[in-house]
N, C-alpha and C positions, 0 to 999 in steps of 0.2 A: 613464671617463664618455664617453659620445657623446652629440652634439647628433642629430635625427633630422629630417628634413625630414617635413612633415604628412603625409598621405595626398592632401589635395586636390590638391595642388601637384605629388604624381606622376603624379595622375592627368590633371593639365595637360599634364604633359611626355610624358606617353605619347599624348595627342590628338596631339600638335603634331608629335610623331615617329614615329607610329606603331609596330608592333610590334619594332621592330631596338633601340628603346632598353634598356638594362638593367630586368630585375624589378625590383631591387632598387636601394633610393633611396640615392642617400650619405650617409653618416654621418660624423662628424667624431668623430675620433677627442681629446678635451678632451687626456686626461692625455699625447698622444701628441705632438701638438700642441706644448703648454707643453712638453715636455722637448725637442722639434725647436731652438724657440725660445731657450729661456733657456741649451743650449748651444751653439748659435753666436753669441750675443749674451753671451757669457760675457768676462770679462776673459782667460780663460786662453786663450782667443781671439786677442786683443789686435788687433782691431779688424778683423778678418780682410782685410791686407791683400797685395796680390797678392807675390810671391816673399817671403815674410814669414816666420817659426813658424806665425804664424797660419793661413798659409796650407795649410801641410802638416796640420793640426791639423782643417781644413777638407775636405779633398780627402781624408783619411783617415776622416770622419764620413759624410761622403755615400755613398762608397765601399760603407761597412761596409751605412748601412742599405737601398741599392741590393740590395746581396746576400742580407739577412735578408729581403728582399720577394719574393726570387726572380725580379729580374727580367735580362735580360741585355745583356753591354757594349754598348754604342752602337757604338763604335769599333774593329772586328772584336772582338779578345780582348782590349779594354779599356776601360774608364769612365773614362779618360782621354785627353783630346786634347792633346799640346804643343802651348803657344802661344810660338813664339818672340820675346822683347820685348828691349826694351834698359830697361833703369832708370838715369832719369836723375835728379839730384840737384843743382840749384843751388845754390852760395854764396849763402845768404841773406844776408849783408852787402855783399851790391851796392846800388849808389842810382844812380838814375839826375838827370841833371843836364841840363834845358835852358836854354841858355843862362848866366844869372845864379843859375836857380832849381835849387834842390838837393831831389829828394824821397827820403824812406825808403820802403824795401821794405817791402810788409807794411801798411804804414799808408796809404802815397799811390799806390802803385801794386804791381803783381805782375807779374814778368816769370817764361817759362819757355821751352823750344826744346822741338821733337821732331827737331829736327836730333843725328844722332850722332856729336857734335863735341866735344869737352874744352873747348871756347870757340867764345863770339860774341861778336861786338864789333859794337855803334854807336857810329862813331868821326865825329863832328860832320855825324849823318847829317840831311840835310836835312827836316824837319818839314811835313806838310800834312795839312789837315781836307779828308776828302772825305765829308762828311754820312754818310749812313747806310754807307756804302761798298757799295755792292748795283750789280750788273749785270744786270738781270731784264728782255727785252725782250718778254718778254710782258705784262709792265706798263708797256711802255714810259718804262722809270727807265736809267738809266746813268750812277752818279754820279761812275764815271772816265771819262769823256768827254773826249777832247782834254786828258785829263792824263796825262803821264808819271811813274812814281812809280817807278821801277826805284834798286833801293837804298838808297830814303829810308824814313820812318818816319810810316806815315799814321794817325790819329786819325781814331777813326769812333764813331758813335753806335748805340748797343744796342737789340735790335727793330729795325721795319721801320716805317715812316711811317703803314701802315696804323694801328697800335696809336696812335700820335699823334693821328691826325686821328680814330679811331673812325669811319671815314666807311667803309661797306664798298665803296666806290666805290674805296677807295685800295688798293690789293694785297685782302687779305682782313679789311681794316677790322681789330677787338679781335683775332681770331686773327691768330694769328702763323704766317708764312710759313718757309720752311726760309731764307730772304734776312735773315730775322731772330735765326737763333741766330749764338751765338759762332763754332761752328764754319766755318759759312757765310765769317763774316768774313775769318778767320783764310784757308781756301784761296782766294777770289779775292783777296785782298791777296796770294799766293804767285803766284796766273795772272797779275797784274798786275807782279810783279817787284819788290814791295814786301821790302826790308830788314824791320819790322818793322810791326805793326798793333797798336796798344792800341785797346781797347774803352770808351770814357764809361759808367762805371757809372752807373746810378741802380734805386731798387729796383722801383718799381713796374714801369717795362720789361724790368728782367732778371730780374723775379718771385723775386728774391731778395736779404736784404742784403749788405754789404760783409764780414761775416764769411764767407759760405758760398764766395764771392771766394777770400777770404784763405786758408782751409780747403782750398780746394781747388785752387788754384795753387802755394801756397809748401813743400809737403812734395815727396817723392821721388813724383816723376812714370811714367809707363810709356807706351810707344810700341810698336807692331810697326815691322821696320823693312825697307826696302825693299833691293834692291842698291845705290842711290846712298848709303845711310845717310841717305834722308829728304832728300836735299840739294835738292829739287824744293818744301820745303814750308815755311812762313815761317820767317824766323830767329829772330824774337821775338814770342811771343804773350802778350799782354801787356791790364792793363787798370790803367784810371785811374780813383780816385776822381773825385766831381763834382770837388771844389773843386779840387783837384788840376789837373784839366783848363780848369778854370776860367782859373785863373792864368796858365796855358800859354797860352791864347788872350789874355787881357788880356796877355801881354807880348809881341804881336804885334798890340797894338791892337785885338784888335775883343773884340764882346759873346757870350761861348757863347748864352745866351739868345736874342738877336736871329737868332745862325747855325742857331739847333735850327729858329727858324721857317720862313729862308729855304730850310733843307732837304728841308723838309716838300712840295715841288712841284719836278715833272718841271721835269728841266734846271736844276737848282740846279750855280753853278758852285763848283768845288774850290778851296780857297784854301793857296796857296803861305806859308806861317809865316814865311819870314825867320828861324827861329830854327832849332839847330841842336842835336842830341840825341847824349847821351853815357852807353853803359852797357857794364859787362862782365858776360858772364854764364860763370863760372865754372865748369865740369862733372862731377862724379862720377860715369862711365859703369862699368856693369855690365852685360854681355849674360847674359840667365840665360831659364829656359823657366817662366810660368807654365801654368796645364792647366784647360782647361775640364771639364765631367764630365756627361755623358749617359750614361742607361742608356733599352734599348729595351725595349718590350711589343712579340711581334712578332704584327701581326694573322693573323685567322683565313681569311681569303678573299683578300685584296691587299695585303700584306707590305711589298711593295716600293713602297706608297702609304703616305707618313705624314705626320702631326700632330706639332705641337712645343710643348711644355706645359713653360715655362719661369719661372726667376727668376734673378737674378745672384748670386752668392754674396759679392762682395766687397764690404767697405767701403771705408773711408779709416786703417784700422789708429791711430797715437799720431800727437796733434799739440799745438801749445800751447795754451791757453785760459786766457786770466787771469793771464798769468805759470806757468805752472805745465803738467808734463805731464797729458793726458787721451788714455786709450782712448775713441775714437770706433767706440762698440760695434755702431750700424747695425741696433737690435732690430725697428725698423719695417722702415726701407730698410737691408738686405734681408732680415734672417732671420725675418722673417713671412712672404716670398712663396716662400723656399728650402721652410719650413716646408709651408706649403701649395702644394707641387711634391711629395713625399715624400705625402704624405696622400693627393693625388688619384693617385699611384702604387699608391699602398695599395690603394686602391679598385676599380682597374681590375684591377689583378694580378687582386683576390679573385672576380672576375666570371668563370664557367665558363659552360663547353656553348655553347648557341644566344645567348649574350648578352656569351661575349667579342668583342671588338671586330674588325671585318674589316678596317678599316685598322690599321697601326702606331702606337703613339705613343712618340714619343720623348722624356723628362722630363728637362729639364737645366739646368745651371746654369753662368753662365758666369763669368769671371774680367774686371777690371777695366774693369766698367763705367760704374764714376765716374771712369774716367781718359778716357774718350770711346769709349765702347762696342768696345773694341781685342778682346775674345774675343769677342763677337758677330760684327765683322769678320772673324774669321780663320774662325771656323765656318760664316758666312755663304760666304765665298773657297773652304773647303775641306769640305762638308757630306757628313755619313757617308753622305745619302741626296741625290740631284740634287735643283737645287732644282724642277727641273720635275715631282721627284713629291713633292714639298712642299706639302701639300694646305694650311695654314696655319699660324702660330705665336702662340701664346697666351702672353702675358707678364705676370705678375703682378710690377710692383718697388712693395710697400706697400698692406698691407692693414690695412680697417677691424677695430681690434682689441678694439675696446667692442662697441654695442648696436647690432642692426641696425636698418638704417632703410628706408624705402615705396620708394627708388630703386637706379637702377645708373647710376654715371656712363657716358658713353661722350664717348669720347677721336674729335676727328673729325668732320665732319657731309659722308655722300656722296663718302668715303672707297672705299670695298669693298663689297660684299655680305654681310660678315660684319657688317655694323653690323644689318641684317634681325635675324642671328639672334642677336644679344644682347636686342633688342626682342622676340620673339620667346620666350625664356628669361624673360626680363623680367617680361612677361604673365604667361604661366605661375606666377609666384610671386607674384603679384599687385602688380607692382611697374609704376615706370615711369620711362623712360629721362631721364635729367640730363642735357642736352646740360654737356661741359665748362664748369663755373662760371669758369676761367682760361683760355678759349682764348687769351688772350694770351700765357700759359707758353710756350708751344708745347712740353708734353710728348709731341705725336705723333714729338717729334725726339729725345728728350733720354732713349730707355731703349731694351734691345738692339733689341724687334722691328724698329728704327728700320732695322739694319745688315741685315735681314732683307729688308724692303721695298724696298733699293734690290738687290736682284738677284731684284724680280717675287714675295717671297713677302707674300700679304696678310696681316694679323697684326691683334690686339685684345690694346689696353694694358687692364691690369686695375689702376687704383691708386687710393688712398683717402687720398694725404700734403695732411693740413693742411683737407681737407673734414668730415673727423667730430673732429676735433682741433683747434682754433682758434688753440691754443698752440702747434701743431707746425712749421708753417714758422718761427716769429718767435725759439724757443726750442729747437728740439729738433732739426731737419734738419740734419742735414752735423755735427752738434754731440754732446757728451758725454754729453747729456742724453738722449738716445736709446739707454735701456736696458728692459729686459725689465721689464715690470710683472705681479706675479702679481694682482691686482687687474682685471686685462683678463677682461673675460664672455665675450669670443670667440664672441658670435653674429652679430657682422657677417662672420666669417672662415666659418663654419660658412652661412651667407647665402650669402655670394659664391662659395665654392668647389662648394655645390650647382648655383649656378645655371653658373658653367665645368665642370661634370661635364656637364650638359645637354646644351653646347653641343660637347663633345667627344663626346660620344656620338652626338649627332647625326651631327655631322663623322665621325665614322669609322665609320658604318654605311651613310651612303647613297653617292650617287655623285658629288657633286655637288662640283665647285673654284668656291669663291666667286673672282670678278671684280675689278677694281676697275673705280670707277664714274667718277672723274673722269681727263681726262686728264694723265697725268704719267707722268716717268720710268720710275716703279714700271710701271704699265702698259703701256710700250713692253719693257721688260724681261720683262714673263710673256710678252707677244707672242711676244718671240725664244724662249722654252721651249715653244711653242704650245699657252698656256694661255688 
């Protein structure tokens, strides 16, 4: 069974792109689809996590249906890229102890390194709240300001003040700044000399709860690892329940409450704890290679010009839930958007003569991107094609799997040039653009294209987690519950993936390198490829 796009809606795409786009409209392959899905979301799978069974189980599926499509390795003479990782694994029966108070792992807080070390030790490391922890003087914030923090353990609060004060005066108001993910935290508490950094949970700013936390800190971690073994990058990354943190602060006399507010305005000063923190972190180190997997379509006119049409292949493999084991099968995030990476494969493969594509495109999927997009980093560091002919990358993590609906989110506002042509596509299907309903998430940070963009390539997140599913952030994300439903109509997948055939066809027929519009990193970075 194949879903068909109408006739009106080609004849849209074919205004908007003129004659280079494909005769032929995409079709969604139903039966192909569901079996993409229901076997990497499969138990035998077992959660497809990176150096795993599952893993091999993974890299051996994609493999196989790369080659029944006929298309060829990405990676000279392989569809396999080594990623070299370290797997690291803490003693979960650590507790950490401040002062008088004792908390449990898991429940009060979560500690983890990418340090590659058999142990860490905070041995009565000195304690201090420096509010949001952000150095960003283009908003003119520095909340380590004439504080020294080298070797103590700083406590800092989740998001960025904007999302607080909702004032878009303040950093970028509800949207969240890159000053505002975890990871942010975690490396300038490293530039700053910080021993260790926990993070103030709470849900609504870190748009997720304290399970997805737990889930995804307390299992066997993975790192790429540098020549120092990481030894440049914090020692404990770490996060704190509220109450948890709460406590911490009241046994140092003051009110978290009162501190969330004074930190909410330039030149909030850092406060020195008096209290003094004790944790071991315990190691189970493994150097082993997991493998990203690209195969290329190689164009018909400019070859050596390509598009990157992606999804992550990994989940979070077996964790505990409830007292008890669960395969965290990852049926949404991600083997719906691996699913439809294989499809639009499909597709393009099947397009002959005057309407195969003149640029490349390259369809891939990467490895361990719920550990902190570590295969998007090394593919990003080490890309089969420069990034300077990296015309852009398109990332699907989580597609709509019901019924389609009148919009397309987009991820972003005044981002790149490529947000044009998803409006643009949009139109076309008689749709219209969603500005992010969570720009507070900040998922422009939190999936591969992210690791793409900081070396100048512009990219469009494609995802649908917890927007057409109401149940899915609160019940089903990072969670067990996230398995393959045959009950899914798959016309939002058949929806969405028409209209990124659109915008891929577009892209790899005319001439044209979308920009970025605002100024940032990203932007000074395509400069340096003179783009």
């Amino acid at each position: 069974m194949k879903f068909l796009i109408h006739a009106s809606l080609l004849t849209g795409l074919v205004a908007l792109s003129g004659p280079a786009l494909a005769a032929e409209p995409f079709t969604l392959d139903n039966d192909a689809y569901r079996r993409h899905v229901q076997a990497l979301a499969s138990d035998e799978f077992e959660g497809r996590a990176p150096l795993s069974h599952g893993e091999q189980l993974t890299l051996d599926y994609l493999q196989q249906e790369f080659k029944r499509l006929g298309l060829a390795p990405a990676f000279g003479d392989s569809f396999l890229q080594s990623v070299p990782m370290a797997k690291i694994t803490a003693d979960q029966s650590m507790g950490l102890k401040v002062g008088e108070l004792n908390f449990a792992n898991g429940t009060d807080f979560t500690a983890r390194t990418q340090q590659v070390v058999p142990r860490v030790e905070l041995k009565d490391s000195e304690l201090v709240f420096a509010g949001y922890g952000i150095k960003a003087p283009e908003y003119g914030w520095d909340d380590y300001a004439g504080l020294d923090v080298k070797g103590k353990t700083v406590i800092v609060l989740v998001n960025d003040p904007g999302f607080a004060t909702q004032d878009p005066k303040v950093f970028k108001g509800n949207a969240m700044t890159y000053y505002g993910r975890w990871t942010y935290k975690y490396e300038e508490g490293a530039r700053q000399g910080a021993k260790a950094v926990f993070i103030v949970h709470e849900d609504a700013p870190a748009a997720y709860g304290w399970g997805v936390v737990k889930n995804s800190n307390t299992n066997t971690k993975f790192t790429l690892v540098d020549q120092d073994n990481n030894q440049s990058q914090i020692g404990v990354m770490g996060w704190l329940q509220y109450a948890a943190a709460r406590q911490i602060l009241a046994g140092a006399g003051l009110d978290l409450e009162a501190l969330k507010k004074e930190a909410l305005k330039p030149g909030f000063k850092a406060r020195n704890l008096g209290l003094k923190a004790n944790l071991v972190l315990n190691n189970q180190i493994e150097r082993a290679e997991s493998h990203n997997v690209a195969a290329i379509l190689k164009g018909s006119e400019r070859p050596d010009e390509a598009l990157v049409m992606h999804g992550h292949w990994d989940h979070l493999g077996v964790a505990e839930e409830a007292g008890k084991k669960e395969i965290l099968n990852g049926a949404v995030d991600n083997a719906s958007g691996v699913a439809g990476v294989l499809e639009l494969a499909r597709y393009f493969k099947e397009l002959e003569g005057a309407d195969r594509p003149k640029r490349s495109i390259i369809f891939s999927a990467f490895t361990a991107e719920e550990t902190g997009l570590i295969g998007a980093q090394y593919f990003a560091e080490h890309p089969p094609v420069p990034t300077a002919q990296l015309v852009s990358f398109l990332n699907i993590d989580g597609m709509n799997m019901d019924k389609g609906v009148d919009y397309i989110l987009r991820y972003g506002d005044g981002v790149s040039e490529l947000e044009s042509y998803l409006s643009d596509a949009a139109k076309a299907q008689g749709r219209w653009v969603k500005p992010d309903p969570r720009a507070q998430n900040g998922l422009m940070f939190r999936s591969d294209h992210f690791a793409l963009a900081q070396q100048g390539v512009p990219g469009l997140l494609f995802m649908s987690l917890g927007d057409t599913d109401p149940d899915y952030i609160a019940h089903k994300y990072h969670k067990g519950a996230d398995d393959y439903d045959p009950a899914w109509s798959l016309e939002g997948v058949s929806q969405d993936l028409s209209l990124i055939s659109s915008i891929l066809n577009r892209l790899a027929n005319n001439n044209d390198w979308p920009k970025w519009l605002e100024a940032s990193d990203f932007k000074k970075r395509r400069a340096q490829d003179g783009r």
